[in-house]
VOPAGU-2260 file (C-alpha; in pm, 1 decimal, decimal comma):
REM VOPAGU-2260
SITE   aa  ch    i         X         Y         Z
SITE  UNK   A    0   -1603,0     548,5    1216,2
SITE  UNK   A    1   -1981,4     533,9    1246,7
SITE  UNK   A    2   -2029,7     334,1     874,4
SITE  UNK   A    3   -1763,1      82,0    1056,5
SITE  UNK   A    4   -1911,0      42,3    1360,9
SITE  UNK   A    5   -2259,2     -12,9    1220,5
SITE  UNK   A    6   -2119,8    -264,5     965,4
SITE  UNK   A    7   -1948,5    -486,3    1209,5
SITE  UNK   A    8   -2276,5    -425,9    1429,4
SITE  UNK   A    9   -2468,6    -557,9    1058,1
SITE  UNK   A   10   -2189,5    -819,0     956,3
SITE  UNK   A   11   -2051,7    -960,4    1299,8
SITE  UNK   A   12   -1706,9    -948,3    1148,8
SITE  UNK   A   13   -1407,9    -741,8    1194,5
SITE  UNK   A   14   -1359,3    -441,4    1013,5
SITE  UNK   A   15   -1053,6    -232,9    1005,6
SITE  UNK   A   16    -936,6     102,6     891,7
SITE  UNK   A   17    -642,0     290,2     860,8
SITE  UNK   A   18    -633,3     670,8     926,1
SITE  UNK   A   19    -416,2     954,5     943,6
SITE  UNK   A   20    -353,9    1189,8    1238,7
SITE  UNK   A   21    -209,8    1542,4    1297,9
SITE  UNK   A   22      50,6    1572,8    1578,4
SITE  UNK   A   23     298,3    1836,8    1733,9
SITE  UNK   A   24     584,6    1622,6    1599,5
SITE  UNK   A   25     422,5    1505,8    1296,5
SITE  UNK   A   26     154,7    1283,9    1112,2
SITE  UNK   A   27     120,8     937,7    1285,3
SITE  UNK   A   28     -59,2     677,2    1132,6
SITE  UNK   A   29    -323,1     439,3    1312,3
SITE  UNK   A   30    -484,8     119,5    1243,1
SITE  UNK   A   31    -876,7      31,7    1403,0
SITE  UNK   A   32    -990,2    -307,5    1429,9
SITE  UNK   A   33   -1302,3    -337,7    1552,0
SITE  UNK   A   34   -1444,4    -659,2    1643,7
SITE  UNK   A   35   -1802,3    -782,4    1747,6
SITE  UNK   A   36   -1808,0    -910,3    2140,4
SITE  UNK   A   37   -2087,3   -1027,5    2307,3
SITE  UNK   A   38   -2431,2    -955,5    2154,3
SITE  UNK   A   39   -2442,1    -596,4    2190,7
SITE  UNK   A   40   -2067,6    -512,9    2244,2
SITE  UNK   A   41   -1775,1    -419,0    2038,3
SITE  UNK   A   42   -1420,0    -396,6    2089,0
SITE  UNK   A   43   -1217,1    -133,8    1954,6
SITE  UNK   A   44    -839,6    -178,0    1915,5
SITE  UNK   A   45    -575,8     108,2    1786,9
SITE  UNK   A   46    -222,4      53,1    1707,2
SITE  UNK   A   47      19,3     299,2    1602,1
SITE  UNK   A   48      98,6     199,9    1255,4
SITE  UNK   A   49     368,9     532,4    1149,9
SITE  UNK   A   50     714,2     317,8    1118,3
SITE  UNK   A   51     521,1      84,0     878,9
SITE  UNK   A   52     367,9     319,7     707,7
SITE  UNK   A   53     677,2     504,6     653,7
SITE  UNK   A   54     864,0     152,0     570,7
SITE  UNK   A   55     618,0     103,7     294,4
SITE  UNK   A   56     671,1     478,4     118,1
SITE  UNK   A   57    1037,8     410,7     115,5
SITE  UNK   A   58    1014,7      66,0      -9,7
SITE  UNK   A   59     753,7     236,0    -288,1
SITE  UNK   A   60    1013,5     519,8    -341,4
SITE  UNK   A   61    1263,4     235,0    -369,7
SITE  UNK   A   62    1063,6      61,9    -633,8
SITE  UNK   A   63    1038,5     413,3    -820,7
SITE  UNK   A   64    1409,2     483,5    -843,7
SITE  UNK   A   65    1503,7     101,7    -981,3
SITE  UNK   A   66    1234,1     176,3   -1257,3
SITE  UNK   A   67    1379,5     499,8   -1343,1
SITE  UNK   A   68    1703,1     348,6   -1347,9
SITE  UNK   A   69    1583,4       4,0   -1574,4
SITE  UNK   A   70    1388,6     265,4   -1824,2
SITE  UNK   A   71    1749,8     343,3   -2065,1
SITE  UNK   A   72    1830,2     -29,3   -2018,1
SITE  UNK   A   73    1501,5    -120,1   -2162,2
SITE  UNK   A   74    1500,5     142,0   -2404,8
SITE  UNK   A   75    1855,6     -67,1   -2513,0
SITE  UNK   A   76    1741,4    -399,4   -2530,2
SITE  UNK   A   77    1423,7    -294,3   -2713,6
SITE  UNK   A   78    1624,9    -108,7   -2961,5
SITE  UNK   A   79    1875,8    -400,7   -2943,1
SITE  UNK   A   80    1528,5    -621,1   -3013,0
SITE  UNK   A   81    1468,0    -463,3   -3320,3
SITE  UNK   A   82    1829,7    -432,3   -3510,5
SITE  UNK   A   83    1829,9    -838,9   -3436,8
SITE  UNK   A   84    1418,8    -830,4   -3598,9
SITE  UNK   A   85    1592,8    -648,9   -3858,0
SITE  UNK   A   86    1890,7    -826,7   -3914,9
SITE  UNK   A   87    1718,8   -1181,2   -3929,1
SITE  UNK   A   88    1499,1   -1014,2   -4183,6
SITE  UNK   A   89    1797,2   -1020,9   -4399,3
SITE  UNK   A   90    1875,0   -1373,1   -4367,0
């Protein structure tokens, strides 16, 4: 937190981070934004960022399974590929 205060405090621009934290019920996710106010001020917002955070391992998990599940098919038309490769070579 210190590097992103100082570089906001160096840059004048917003910086944000994204950061894991340990709770009774779980791991939450968080999202900091800080933001140069003022000449000598910062503001500091946090948002609870879990259900996107979660939305976005599901969607990756998603992505995962239809590749898994495309792999044979590709494995056909490649093989499929090169019997037609094959074939023309006859012609």
């Amino acid at each position: 937190m210190d590097s992103v205060i100082q570089e906001v405090a160096r840059s004048r621009t917003m910086q944000t981070f994204e950061y894991p934290v340990m709770w009774s019920q779980g791991k939450r996710w968080f999202e900091t934004r800080v933001v140069p106010f003022g000449q000598n001020q910062l503001i500091n917002m946090v948002r609870d960022i879990t259900d996107r955070k979660r939305a976005e391992l599901l969607l990756q998990q998603s992505n995962l399974d239809i590749k898994k599940q495309s792999m044979p098919l590709s494995e056909d038309i490649g093989q499929l590929r090169d019997k037609m490769e094959e074939d023309a070579k006859v012609f």
